[in-house]
C-alpha positions, -999 to 999 in steps of 0.1 A, spaced: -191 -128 779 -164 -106 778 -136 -106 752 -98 -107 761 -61 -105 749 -56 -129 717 -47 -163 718 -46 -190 702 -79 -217 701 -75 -250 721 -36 -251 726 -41 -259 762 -62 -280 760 -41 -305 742 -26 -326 773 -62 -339 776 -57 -357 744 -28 -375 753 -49 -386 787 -79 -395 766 -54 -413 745 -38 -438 770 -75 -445 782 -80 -455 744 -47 -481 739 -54 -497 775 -88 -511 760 -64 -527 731 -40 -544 759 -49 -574 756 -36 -578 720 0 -596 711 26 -572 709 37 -559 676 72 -548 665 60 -515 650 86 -493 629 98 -461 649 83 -428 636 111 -406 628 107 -375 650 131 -353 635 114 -357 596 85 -352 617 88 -322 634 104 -307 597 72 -317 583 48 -304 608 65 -273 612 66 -268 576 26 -275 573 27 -245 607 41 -224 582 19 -227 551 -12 -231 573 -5 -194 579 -18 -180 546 -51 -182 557 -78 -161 569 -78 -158 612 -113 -178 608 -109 -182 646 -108 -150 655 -137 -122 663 -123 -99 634 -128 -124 610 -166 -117 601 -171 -126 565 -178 -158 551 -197 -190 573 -164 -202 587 -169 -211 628 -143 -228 650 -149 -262 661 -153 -260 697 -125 -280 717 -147 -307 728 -148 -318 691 -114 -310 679 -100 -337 704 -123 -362 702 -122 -359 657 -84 -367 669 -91 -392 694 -110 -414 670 -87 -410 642 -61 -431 662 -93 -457 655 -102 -444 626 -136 -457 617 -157 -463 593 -193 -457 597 -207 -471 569 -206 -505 582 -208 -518 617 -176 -537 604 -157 -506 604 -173 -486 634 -191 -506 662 -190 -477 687 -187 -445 667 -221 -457 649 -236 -457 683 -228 -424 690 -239 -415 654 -274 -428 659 -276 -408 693 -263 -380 681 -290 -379 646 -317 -387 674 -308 -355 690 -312 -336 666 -340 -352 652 -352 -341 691 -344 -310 686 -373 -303 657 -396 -326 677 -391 -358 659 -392 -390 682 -393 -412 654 -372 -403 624 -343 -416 598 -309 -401 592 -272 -403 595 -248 -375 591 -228 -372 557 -200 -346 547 -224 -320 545 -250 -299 532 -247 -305 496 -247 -350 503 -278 -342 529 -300 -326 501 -285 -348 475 -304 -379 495 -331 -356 504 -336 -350 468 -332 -384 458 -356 -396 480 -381 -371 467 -371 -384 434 -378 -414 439 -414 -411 456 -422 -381 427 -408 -394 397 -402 -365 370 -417 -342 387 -404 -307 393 -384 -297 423 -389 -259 431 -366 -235 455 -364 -196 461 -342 -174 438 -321 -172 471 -317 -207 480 -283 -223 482 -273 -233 440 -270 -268 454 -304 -274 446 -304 -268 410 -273 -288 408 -284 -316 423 -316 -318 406 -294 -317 371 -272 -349 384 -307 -366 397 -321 -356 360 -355 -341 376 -368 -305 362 -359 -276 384 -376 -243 387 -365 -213 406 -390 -190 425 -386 -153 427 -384 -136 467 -403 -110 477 -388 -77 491 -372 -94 520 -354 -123 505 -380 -150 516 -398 -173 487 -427 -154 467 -459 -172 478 -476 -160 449 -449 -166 424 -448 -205 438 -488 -208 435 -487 -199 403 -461 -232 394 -483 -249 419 -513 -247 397 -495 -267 366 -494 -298 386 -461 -309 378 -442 -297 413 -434 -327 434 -411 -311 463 -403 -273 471 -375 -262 488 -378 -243 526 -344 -224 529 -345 -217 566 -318 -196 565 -298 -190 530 -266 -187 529 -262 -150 513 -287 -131 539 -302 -155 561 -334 -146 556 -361 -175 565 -388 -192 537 -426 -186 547 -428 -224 558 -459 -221 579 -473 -209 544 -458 -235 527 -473 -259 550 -510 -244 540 -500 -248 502 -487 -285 505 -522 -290 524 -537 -279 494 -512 -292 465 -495 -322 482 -463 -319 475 -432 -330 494 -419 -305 516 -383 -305 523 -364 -278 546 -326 -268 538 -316 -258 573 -280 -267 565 -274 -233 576 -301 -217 601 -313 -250 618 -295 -245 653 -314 -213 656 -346 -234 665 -333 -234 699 -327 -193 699 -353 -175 719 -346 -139 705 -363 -144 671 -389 -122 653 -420 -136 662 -431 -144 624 -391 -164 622 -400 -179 654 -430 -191 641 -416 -208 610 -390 -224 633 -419 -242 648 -432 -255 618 -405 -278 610 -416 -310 630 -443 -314 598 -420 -313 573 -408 -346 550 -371 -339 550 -349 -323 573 -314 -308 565 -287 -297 591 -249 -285 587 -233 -289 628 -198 -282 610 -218 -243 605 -233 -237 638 -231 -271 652 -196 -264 664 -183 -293 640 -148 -295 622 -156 -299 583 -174 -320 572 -208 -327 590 -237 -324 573 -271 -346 583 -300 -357 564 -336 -364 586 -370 -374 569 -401 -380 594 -408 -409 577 -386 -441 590 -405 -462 558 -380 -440 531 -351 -464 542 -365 -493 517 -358 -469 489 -322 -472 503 -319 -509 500 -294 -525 480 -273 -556 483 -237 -562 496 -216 -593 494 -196 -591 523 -205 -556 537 -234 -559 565 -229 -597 580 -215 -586 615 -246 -580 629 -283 -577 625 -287 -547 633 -293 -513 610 -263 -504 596 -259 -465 586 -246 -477 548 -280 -494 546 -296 -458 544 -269 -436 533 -262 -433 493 -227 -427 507 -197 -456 514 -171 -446 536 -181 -421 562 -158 -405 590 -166 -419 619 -146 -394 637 -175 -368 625 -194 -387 642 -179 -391 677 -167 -352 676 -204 -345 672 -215 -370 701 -188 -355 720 -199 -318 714 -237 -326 724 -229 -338 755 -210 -301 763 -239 -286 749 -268 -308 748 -299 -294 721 -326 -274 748 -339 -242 746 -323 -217 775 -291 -237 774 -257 -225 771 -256 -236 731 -289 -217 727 -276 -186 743 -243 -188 721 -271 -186 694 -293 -160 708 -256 -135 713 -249 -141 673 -279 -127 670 -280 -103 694 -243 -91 674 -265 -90 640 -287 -66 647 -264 -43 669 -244 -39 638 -274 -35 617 -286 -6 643 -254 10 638 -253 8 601 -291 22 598 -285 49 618 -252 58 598 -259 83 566 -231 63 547 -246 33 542 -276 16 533 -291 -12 548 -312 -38 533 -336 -55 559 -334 -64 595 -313 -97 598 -337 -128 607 -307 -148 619 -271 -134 625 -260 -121 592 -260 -84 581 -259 -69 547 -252 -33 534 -241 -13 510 -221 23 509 -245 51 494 -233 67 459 -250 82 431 -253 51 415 -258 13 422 -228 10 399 -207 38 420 -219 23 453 -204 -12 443 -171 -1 436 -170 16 470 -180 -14 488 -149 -35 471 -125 -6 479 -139 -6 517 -137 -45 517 -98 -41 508 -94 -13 535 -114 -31 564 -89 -61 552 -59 -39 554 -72 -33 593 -74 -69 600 -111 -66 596 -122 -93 572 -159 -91 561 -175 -105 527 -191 -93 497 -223 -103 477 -245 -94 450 -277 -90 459 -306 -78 437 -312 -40 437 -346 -45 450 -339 -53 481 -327 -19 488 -345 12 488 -323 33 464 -350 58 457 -355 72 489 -321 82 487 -314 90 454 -295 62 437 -295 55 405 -303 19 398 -281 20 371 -275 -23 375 -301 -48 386 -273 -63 412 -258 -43 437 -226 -52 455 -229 -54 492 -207 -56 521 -217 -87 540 -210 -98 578 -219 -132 591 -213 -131 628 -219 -166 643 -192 -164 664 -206 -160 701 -184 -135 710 -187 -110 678 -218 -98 702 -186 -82 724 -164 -73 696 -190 -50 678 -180 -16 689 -143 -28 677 -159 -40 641 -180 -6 636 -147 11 651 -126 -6 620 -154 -4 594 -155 37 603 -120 37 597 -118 16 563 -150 40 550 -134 70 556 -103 60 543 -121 45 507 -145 78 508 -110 100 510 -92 83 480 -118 91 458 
């Protein structure tokens, strides 16, 4: 991979949608003709050109400079065939509204159902993570009633949330050193007997670091509780073969969990949103089952709003993603694997740089692709102020990275002589899940140099 002048995502590639499109209305030709009112092209073009404008206050998302939050560009495949079902636009909740793109949904859920090692399963995609472990949660819910739902300190805040709109108890676990769920901490709620599902994060959001799950496994074994695994994020990286053995390990544990979470709109190459919800047990679906008067007669077979909690579903999502798997189809060693394996590859060449670099301070090794750090000061306190004031100067540079509180224990501020003065630190945070961030490195340390320099000469 080599990286290149700028340009624009996709723009050439846009003739293929009017082909694709006049392939779509000769499957309609049989129909009467309609008089249909003339779009206005001029009011048109005014509008769209006015949208052009305002859609340029945004971050370049697209672009290998932009390395902050999780924001990933679709990949062409699925940007013109979201737009090539919208002239369609279906509905996937009933076969009534989406005979075809709940086709490709179910072959595109049975993929990645594939992808963990799940040849019988039940899911559907959903508008993301936060629906996905809604139903997960709801499931668990329903086969644990009352009982306590338990997740790391570092897991996504959905969890907690949801549990609160479900009305079941949640309890937080503390991490250990590394950002991964406390094994100890979790035995010790274990033992009251009132935990009915815990929470893998593989993958969270802030660090990407990966929960014990092989462990976990052991303890359910032991406990029997539901185990359900919020992969919304780090799921994909299943199919990546450059991780630490112990990740690696835990990535191969997921075929025995109860519930299954995946985000394709993170790493899945999806527009927003596309979220999917999996559990290894087809028999949850009667939980699901409810009555309709006039929804689900057009056929006897399954459909998706029979075991969705959700109505209307894009079925566009759903075609985009079908579309996009058969580009890059789920195996390990393929090209969407490598894409994986070069995010990561970027993470940990930026985290070599930044250990080896007396300014900063690094927390741990990145299990997936994103990298955290902090500037060194005197104090925690003094050290977060810098890492604002180089965030606003790497922005100035048209470097854009993130920032995060993380706990102060996950850095070793003794050994160089910080005062933890704050039990929070603020860190500079880089997700790099773009493919080719693994080429634009030396350009990213090159800016973050500059904005340091310039923050540590203000002062």
């Amino acid at each position: 991979m080599t990286s290149g002048p700028f340009s624009f995502p996709d723009i050439s590639a846009v003739p293929l949608l009017v082909q694709a499109l006049k392939r779509l209305e000769a499957g309609f030709s049989e129909l009467p003709n309609r008089s249909a009112e003339p779009d206005d092209h001029a009011a048109l073009e005014q509008i769209l050109l006015q949208v052009a404008d305002r859609l340029q206050d945004n971050f370049p998302y697209f672009h290998p400079l932009y390395a902050g939050q999780m924001l990933k560009p679709p990949h062409p495949v699925a940007r013109l065939a979201y737009a090539l079902a919208m002239w369609v636009n279906p509905n996937n909740h009933a076969l009534d509204g989406g005979r075809a793109s709940s086709a490709l949904e179910k072959e595109a859920v049975a993929q990645l159902a594939g992808m963990i090692g799940w040849e019988h399963h039940l899911g559907h995609l959903c508008g993301g993570g936060t629906m996905a472990n809604l139903e997960a949660l709801w499931v668990a819910g329903q086969l644990r009633p009352g009982q306590k739902v338990v997740a790391s300190a570092q897991a996504h805040y959905t969890h907690s949330r949801i549990s609160g709109v479900l009305g079941l108890p949640f309890t937080s676990v503390s991490c250990d050193r590394v950002g991964r769920m406390d094994l100890k901490a979790l035995e010790n709620l274990l033992e009251q007997g009132d935990v009915g599902t815990v929470v893998a994060t593989m993958g969270t959001t802030a660090i990407g670091s990966v929960d014990p799950l092989a462990d976990l496994l052991t303890l359910r074994e032991r406990y029997g509780f539901r185990l359900h695994a919020d992969a919304a994020y780090g799921g994909y990286f299943t199919l990546a073969d450059n991780l630490h053995p112990e990740t690696r390990a835990n990535f191969d544990c997921l075929r025995d969990v109860d519930s299954f979470v995946i985000d394709p709109h993170k790493h899945g190459l999806q527009p927003y949103g596309c979220g999917c919800v999996l559990f290894r047990d087809p028999a949850v679906g009667t939980l699901y089952q409810h009555d309709s008067p006039y929804t689900y007669f057009s056929s006897t077979e399954l459909h998706l709003g029979e075991i969705s909690l959700e109505c209307s579903r894009p079925g566009a999502a759903a075609v985009a993603l079908w579309a996009t798997l058969q580009r890059f189809p789920l195996m390990p060693g393929g090209e969407f694997a490598c894409r994986l394996a070069y995010s990561r590859q970027a993470a940990l060449r930026l985290y070599e740089k930044l250990q080896a670099d007396a300014r900063f301070l690094t927390a741990f090794p990145p299990e997936l692709d994103i990298v955290v750090w902090t500037p060194q000061a005197a104090s925690v306190s003094a050290a977060s102020t810098l890492a604002r004031e180089i965030f606003h100067e790497a922005g100035r540079r048209s470097l854009h990275l993130a920032l995060a509180d993380l706990p102060v224990s996950f850095f070793d501020c003794a050994a160089v002589g910080m005062e933890p003065d704050r039990e929070t630190v603020t860190c500079l945070r880089s997700v790099l899940m773009k493919p080719e961030h693994l080429d634009w490195i030396e350009e990213i340390w090159k800016l973050l140099d500059e904005a340091t320099q310039a923050s540590l000469r203000s002062r």
